[in-house]
Structure formats: structure tokens, C-alpha cells
mmCIF file of the N, C-alpha and C atoms, coordinates in Angstrom:
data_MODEL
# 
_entry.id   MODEL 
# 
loop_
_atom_site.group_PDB 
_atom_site.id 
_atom_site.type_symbol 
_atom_site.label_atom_id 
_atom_site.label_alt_id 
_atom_site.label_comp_id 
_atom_site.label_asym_id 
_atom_site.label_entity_id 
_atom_site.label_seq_id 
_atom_site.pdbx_PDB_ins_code 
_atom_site.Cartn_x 
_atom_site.Cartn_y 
_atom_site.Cartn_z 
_atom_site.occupancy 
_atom_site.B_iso_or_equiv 
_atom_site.pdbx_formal_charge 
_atom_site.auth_seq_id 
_atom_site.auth_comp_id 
_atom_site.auth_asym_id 
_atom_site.auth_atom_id 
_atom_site.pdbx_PDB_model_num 
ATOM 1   N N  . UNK A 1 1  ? 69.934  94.878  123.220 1.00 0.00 ? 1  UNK A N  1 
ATOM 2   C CA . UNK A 1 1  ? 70.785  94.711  124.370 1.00 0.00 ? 1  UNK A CA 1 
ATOM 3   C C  . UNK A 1 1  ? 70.994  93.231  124.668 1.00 0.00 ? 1  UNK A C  1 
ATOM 4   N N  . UNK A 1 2  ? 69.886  92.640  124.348 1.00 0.00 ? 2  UNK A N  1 
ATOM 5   C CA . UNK A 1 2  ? 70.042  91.284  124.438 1.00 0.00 ? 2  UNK A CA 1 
ATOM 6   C C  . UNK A 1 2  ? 71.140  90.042  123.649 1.00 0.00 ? 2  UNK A C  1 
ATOM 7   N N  . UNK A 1 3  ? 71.154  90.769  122.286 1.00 0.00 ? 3  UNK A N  1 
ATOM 8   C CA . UNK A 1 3  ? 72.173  90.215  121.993 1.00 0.00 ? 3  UNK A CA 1 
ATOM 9   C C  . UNK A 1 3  ? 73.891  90.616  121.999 1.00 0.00 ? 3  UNK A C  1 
ATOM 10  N N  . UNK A 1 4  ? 73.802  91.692  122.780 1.00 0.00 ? 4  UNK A N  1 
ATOM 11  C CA . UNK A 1 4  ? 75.120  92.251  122.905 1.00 0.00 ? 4  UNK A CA 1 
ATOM 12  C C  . UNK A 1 4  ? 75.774  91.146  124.050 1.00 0.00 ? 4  UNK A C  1 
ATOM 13  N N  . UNK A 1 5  ? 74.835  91.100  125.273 1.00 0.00 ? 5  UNK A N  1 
ATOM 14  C CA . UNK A 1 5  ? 74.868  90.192  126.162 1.00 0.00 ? 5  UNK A CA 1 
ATOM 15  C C  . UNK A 1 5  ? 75.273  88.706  125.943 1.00 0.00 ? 5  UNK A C  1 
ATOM 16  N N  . UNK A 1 6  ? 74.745  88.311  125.138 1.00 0.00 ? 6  UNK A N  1 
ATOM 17  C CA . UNK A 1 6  ? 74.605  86.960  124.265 1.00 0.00 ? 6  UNK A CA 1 
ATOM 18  C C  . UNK A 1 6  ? 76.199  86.536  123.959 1.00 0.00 ? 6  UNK A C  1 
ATOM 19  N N  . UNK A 1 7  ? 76.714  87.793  123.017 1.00 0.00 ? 7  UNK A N  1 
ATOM 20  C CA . UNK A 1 7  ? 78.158  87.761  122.203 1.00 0.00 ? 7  UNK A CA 1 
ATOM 21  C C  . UNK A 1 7  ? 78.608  87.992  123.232 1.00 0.00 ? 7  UNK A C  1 
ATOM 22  N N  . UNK A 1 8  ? 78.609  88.404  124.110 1.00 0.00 ? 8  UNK A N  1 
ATOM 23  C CA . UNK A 1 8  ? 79.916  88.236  125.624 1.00 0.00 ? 8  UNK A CA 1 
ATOM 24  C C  . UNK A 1 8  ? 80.043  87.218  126.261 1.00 0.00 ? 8  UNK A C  1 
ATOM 25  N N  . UNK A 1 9  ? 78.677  86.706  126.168 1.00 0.00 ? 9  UNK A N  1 
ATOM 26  C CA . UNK A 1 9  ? 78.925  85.808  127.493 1.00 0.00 ? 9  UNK A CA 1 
ATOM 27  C C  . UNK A 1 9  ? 79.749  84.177  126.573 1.00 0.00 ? 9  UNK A C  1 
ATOM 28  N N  . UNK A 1 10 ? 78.971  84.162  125.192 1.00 0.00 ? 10 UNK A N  1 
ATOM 29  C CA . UNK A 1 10 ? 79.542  82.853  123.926 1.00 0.00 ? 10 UNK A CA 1 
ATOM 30  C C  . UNK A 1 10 ? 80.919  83.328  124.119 1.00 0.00 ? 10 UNK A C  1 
ATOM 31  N N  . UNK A 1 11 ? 81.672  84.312  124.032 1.00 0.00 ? 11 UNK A N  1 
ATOM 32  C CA . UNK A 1 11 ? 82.984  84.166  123.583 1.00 0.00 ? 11 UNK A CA 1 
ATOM 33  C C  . UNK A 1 11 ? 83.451  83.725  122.664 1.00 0.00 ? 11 UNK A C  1 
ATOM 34  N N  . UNK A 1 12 ? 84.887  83.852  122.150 1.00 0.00 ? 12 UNK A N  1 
ATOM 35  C CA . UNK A 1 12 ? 85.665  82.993  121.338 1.00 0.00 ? 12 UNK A CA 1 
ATOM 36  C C  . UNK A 1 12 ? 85.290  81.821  120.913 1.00 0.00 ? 12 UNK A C  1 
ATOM 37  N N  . UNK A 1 13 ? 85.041  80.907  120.088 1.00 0.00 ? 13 UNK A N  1 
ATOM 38  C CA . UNK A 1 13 ? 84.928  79.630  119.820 1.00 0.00 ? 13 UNK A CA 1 
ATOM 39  C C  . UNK A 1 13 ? 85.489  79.074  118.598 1.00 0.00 ? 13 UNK A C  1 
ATOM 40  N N  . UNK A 1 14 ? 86.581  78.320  118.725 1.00 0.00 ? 14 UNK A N  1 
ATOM 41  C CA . UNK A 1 14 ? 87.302  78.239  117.621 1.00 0.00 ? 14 UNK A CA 1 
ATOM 42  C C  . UNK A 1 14 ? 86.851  77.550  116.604 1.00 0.00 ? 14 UNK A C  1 
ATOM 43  N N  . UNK A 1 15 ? 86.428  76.376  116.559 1.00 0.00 ? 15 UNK A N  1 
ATOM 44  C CA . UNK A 1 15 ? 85.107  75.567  115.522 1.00 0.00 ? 15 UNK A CA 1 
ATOM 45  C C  . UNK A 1 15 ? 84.382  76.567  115.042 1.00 0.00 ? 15 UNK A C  1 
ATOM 46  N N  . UNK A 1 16 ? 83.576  77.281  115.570 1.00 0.00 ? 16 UNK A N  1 
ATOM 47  C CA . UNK A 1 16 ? 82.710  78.016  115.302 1.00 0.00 ? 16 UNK A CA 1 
ATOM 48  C C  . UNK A 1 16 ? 83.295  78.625  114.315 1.00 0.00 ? 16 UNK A C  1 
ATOM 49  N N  . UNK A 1 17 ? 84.069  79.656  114.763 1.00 0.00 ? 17 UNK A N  1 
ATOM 50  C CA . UNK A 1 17 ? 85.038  80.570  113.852 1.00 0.00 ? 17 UNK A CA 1 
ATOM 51  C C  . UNK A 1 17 ? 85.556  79.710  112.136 1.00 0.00 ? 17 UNK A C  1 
ATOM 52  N N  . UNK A 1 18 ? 86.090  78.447  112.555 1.00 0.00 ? 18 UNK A N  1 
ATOM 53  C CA . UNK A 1 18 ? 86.561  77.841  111.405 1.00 0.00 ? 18 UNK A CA 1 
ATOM 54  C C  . UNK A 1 18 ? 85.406  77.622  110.568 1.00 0.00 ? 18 UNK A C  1 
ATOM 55  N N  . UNK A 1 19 ? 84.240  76.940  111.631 1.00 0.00 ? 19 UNK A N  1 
ATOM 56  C CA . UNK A 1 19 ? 83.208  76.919  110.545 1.00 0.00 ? 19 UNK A CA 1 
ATOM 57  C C  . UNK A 1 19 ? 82.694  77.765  109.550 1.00 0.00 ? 19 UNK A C  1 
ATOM 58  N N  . UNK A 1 20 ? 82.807  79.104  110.117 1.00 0.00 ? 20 UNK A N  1 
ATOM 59  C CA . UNK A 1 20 ? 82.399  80.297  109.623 1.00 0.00 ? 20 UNK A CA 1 
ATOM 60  C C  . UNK A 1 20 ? 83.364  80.477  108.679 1.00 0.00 ? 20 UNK A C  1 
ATOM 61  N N  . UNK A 1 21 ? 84.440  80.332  108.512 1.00 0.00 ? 21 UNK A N  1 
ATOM 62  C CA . UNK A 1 21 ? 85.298  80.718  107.837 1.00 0.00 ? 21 UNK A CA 1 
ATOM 63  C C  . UNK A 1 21 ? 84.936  80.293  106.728 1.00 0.00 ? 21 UNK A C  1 
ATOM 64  N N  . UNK A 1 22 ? 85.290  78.800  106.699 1.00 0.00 ? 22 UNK A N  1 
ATOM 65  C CA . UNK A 1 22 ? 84.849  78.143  105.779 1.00 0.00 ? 22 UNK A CA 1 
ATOM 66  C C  . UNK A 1 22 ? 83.704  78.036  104.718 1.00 0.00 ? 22 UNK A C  1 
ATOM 67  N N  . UNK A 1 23 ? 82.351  78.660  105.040 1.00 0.00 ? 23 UNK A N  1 
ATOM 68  C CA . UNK A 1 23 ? 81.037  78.617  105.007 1.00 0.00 ? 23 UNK A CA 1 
ATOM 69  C C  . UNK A 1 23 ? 81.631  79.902  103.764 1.00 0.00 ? 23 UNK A C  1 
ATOM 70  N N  . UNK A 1 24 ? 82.202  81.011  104.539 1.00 0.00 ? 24 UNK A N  1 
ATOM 71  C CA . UNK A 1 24 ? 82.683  82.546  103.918 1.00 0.00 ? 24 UNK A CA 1 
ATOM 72  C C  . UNK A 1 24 ? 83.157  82.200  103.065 1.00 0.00 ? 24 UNK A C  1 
ATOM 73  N N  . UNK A 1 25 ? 84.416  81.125  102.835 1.00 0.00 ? 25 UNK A N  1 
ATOM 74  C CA . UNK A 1 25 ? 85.019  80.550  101.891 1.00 0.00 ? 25 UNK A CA 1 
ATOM 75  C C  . UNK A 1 25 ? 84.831  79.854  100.724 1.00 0.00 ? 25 UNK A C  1 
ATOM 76  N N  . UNK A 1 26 ? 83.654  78.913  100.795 1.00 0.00 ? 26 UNK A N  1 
ATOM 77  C CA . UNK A 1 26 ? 82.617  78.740  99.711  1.00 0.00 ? 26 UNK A CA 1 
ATOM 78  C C  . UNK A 1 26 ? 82.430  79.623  98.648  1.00 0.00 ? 26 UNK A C  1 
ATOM 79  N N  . UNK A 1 27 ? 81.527  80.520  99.475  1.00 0.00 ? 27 UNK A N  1 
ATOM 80  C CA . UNK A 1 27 ? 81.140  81.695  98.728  1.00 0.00 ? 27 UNK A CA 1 
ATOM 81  C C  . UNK A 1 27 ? 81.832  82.454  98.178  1.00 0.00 ? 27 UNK A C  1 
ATOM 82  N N  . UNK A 1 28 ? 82.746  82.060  98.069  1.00 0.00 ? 28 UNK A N  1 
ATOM 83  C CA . UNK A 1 28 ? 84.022  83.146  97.287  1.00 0.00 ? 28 UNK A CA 1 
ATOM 84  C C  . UNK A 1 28 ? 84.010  82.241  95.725  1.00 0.00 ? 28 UNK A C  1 
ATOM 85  N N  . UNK A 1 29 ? 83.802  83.422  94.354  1.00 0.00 ? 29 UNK A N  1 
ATOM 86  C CA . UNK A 1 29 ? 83.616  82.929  93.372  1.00 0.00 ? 29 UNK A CA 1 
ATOM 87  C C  . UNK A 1 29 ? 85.315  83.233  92.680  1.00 0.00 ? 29 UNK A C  1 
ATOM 88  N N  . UNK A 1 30 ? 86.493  82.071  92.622  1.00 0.00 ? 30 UNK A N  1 
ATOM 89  C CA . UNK A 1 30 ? 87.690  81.713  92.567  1.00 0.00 ? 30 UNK A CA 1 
ATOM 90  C C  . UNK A 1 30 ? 88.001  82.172  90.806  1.00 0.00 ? 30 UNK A C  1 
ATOM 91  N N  . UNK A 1 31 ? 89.021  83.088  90.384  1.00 0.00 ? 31 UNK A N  1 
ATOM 92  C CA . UNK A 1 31 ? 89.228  82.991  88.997  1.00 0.00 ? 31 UNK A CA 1 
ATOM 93  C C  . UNK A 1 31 ? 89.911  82.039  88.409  1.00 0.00 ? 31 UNK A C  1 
ATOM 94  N N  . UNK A 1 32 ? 89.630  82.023  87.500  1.00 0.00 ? 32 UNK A N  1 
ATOM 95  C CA . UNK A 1 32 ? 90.082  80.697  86.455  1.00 0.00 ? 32 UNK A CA 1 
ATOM 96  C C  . UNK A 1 32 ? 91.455  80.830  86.297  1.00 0.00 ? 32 UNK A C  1 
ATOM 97  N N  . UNK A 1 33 ? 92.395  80.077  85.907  1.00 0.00 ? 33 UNK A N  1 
ATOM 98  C CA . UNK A 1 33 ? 93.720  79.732  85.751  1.00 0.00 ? 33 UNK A CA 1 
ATOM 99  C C  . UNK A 1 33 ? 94.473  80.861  84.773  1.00 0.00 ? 33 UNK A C  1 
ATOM 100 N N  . UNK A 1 34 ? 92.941  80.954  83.226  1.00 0.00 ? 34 UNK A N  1 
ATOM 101 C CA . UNK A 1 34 ? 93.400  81.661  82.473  1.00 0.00 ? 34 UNK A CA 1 
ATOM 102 C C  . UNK A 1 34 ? 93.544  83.311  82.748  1.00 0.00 ? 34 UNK A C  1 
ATOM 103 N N  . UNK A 1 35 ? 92.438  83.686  83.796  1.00 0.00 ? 35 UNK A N  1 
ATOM 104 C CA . UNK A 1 35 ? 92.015  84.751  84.061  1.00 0.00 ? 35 UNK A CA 1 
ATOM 105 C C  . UNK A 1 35 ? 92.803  85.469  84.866  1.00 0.00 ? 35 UNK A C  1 
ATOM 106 N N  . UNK A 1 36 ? 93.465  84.366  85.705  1.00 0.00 ? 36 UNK A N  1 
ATOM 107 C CA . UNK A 1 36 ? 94.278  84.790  87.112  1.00 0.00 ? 36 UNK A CA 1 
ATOM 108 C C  . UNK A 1 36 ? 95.818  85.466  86.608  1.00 0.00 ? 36 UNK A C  1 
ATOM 109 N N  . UNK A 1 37 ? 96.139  84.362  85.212  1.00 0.00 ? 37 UNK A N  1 
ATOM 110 C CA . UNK A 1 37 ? 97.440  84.473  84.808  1.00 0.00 ? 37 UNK A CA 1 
ATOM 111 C C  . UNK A 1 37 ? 97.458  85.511  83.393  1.00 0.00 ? 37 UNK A C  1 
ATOM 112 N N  . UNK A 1 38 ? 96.153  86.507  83.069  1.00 0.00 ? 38 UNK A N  1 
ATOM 113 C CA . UNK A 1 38 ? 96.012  87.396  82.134  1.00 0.00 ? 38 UNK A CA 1 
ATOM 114 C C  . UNK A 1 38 ? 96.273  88.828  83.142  1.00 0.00 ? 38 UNK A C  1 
ATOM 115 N N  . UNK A 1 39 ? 95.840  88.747  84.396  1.00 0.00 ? 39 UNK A N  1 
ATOM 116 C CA . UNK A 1 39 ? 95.365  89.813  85.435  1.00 0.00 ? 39 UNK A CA 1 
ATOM 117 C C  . UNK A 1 39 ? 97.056  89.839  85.933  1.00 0.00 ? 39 UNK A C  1 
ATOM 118 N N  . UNK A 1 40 ? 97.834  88.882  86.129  1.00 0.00 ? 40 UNK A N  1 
ATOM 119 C CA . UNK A 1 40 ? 99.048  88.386  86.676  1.00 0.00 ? 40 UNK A CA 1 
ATOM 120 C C  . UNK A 1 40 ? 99.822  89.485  85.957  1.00 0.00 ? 40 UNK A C  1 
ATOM 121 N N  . UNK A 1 41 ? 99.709  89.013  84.715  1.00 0.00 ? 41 UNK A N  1 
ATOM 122 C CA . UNK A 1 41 ? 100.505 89.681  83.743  1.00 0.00 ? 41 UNK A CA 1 
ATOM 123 C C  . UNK A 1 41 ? 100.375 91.370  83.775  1.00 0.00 ? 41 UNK A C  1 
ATOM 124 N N  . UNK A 1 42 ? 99.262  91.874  83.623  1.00 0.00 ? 42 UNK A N  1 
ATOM 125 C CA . UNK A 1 42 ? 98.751  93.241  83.381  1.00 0.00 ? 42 UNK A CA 1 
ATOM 126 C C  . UNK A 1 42 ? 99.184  93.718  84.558  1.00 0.00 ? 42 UNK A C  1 
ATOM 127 N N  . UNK A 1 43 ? 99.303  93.457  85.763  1.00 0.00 ? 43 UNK A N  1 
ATOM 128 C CA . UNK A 1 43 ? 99.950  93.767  87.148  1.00 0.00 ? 43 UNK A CA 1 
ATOM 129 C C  . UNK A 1 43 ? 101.192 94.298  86.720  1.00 0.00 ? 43 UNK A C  1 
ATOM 130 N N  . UNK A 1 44 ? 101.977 92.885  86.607  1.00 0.00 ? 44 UNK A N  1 
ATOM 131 C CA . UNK A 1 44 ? 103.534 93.467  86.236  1.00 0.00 ? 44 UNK A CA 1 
ATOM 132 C C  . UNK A 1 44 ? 104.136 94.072  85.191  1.00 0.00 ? 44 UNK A C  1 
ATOM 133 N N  . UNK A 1 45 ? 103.348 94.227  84.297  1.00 0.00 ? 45 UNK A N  1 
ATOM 134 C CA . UNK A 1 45 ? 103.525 95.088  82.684  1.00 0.00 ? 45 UNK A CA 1 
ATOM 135 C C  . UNK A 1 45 ? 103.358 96.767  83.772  1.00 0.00 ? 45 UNK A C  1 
ATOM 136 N N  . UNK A 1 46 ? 102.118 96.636  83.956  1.00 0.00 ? 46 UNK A N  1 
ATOM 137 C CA . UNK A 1 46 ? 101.617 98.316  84.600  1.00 0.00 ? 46 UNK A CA 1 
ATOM 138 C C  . UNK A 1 46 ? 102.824 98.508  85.826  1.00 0.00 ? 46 UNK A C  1 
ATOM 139 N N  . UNK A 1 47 ? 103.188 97.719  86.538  1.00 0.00 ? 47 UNK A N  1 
ATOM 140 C CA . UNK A 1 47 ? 104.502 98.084  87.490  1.00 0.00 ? 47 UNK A CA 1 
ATOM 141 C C  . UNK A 1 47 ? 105.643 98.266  87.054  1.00 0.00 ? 47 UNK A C  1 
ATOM 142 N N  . UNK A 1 48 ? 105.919 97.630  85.976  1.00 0.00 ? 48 UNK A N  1 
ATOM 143 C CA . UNK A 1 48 ? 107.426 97.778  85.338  1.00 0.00 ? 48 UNK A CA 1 
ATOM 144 C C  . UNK A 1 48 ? 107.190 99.247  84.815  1.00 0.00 ? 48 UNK A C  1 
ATOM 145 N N  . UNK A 1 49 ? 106.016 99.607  83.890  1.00 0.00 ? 49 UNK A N  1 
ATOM 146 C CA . UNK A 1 49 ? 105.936 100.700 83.057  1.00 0.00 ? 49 UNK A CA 1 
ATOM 147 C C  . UNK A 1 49 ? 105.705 101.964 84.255  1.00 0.00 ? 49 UNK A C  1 
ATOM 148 N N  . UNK A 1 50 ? 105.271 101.738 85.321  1.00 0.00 ? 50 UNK A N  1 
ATOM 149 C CA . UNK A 1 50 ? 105.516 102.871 86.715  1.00 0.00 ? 50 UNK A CA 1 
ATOM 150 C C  . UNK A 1 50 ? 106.736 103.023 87.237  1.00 0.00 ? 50 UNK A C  1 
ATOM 151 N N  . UNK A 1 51 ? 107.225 102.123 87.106  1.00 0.00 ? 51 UNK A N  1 
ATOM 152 C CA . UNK A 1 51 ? 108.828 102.236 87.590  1.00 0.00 ? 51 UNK A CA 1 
ATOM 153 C C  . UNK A 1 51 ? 109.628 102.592 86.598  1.00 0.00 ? 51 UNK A C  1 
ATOM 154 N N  . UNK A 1 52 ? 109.328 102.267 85.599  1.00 0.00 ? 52 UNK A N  1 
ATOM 155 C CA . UNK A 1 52 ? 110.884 102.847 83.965  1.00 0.00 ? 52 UNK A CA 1 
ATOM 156 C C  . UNK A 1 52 ? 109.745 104.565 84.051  1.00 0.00 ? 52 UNK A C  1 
ATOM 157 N N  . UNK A 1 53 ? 109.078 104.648 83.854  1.00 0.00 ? 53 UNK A N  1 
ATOM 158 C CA . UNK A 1 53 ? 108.619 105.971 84.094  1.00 0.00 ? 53 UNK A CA 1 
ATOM 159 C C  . UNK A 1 53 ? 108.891 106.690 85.265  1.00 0.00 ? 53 UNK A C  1 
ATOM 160 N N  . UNK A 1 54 ? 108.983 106.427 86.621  1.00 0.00 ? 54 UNK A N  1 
ATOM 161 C CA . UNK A 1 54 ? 109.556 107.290 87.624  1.00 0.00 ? 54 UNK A CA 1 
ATOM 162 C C  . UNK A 1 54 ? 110.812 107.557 87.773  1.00 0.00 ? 54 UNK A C  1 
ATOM 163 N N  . UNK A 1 55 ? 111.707 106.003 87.227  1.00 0.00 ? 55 UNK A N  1 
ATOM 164 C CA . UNK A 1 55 ? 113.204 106.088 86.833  1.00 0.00 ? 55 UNK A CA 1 
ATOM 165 C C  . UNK A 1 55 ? 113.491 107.563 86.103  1.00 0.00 ? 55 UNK A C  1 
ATOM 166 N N  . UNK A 1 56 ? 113.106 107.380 84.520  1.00 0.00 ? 56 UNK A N  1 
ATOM 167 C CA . UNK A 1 56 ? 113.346 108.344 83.407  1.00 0.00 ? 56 UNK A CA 1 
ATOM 168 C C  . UNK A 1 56 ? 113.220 109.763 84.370  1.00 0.00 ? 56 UNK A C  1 
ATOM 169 N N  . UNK A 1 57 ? 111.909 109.870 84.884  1.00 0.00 ? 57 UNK A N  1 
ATOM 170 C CA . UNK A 1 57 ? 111.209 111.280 85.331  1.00 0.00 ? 57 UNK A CA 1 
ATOM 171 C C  . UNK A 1 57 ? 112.641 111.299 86.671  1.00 0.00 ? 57 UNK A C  1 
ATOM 172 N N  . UNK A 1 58 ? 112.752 110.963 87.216  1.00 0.00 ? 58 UNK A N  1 
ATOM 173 C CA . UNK A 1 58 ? 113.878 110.963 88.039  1.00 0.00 ? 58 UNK A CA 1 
ATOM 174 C C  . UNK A 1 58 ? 115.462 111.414 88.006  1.00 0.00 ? 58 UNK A C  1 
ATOM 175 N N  . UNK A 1 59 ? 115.762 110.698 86.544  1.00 0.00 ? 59 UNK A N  1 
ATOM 176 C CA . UNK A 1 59 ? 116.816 111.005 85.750  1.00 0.00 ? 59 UNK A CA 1 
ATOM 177 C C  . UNK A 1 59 ? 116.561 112.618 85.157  1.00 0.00 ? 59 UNK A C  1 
ATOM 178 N N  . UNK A 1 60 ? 115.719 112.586 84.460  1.00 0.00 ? 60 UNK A N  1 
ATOM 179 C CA . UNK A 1 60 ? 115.406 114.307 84.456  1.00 0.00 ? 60 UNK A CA 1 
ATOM 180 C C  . UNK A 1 60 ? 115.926 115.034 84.888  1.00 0.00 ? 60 UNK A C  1 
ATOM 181 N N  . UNK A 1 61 ? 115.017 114.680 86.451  1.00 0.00 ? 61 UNK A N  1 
ATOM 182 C CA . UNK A 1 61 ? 114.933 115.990 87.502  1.00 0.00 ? 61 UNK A CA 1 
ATOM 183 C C  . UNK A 1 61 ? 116.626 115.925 88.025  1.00 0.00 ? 61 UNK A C  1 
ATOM 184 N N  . UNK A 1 62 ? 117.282 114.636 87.969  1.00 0.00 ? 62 UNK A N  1 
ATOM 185 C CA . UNK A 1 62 ? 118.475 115.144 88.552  1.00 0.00 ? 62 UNK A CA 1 
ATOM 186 C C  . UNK A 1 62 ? 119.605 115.415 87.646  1.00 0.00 ? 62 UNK A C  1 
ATOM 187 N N  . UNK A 1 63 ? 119.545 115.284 86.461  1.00 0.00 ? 63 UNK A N  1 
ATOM 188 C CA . UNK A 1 63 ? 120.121 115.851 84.867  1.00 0.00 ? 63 UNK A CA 1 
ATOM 189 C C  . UNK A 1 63 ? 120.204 117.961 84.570  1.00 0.00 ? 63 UNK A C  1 
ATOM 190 N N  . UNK A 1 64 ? 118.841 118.321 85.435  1.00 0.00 ? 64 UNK A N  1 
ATOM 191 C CA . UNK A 1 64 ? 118.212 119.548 85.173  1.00 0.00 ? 64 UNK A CA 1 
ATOM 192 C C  . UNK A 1 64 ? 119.378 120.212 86.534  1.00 0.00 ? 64 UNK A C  1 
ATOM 193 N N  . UNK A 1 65 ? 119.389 119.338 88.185  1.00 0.00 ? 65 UNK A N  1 
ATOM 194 C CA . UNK A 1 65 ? 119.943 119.624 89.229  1.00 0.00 ? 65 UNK A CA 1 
ATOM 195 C C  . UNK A 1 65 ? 120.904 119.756 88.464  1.00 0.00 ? 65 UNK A C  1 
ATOM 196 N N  . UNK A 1 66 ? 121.815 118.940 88.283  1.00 0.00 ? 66 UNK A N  1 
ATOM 197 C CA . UNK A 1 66 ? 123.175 119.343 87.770  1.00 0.00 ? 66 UNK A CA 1 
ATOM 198 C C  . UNK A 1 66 ? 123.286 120.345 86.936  1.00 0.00 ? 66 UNK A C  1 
ATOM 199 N N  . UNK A 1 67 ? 122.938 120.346 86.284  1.00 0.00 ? 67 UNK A N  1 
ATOM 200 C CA . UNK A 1 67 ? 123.145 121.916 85.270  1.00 0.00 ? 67 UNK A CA 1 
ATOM 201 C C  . UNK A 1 67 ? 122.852 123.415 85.653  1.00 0.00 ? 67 UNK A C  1 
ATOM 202 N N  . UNK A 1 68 ? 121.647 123.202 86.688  1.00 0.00 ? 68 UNK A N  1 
ATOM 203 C CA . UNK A 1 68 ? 121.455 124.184 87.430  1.00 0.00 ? 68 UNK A CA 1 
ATOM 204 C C  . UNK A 1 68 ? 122.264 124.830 88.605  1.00 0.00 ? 68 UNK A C  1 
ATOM 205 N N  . UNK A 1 69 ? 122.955 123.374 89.726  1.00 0.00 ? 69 UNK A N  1 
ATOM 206 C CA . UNK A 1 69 ? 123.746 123.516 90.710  1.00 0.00 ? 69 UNK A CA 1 
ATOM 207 C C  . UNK A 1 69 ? 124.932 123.460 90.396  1.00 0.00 ? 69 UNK A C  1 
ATOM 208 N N  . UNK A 1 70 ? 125.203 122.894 88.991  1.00 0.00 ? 70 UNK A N  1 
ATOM 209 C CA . UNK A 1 70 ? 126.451 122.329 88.618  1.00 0.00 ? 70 UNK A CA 1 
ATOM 210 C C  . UNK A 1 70 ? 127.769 121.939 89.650  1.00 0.00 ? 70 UNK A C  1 
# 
């Protein structure tokens, strides 16, 4: 209870906060140039190939509508 009390009464403190941030920020282990721009790539390969695949599957389903509803 005591420290619930504590965090109300400190409030907001913006230093504090930045400090903290920062401290958090350190500790963050950053990927390498090569790593960032291998992961970069595999992103947009796997999105293009989700999208020409929902396209096609799309085209299908409305290829099948027409023939059916004509």
C-alpha cells in the first residue's frame, strides 16, 4: 500500500521518464545493416506473394460468379 501511495503522490516526471526511456533504450540489442536489409526483403517478397495469391484466388471466385450468375 505503501508504494501505491508513493506513485501518486511522485506523479508525472518528465526527466525521469526520459531517463527511463533511455536506460530501456540501451538495452535494446539493434540489428545489423545486413540483417535488417535480409528481414526487409523477406517482408516484401512474403507480401507481394499474399497479395498475387489473394488477387489470382479472387479472380477465381469471380470467373466461377460469372458463369454461374452469368
Amino acid at each position: 500500500m505503501a508504494k501505491t501511495e508513493e506513485a501518486q503522490k511522485s506523479g508525472f516526471n518528465p526527466n525521469e521518464f526520459a531517463k527511463e526511456t533511455k536506460e530501456e533504450l540501451d538495452k535494446v540489442v539493434w540489428p545489423s545493416r545486413q540483417q535488417l536489409i535480409g528481414e526487409s526483403v523477406s517482408v516484401i517478397l512474403m507480401v507481394t506473394l499474399s497479395a498475387t495469391t489473394i488477387y489470382f484466388v479472387d479472380q477465381l471466385f469471380h470467373w466461377a460468379q460469372v458463369k454461374v450468375f452469368g
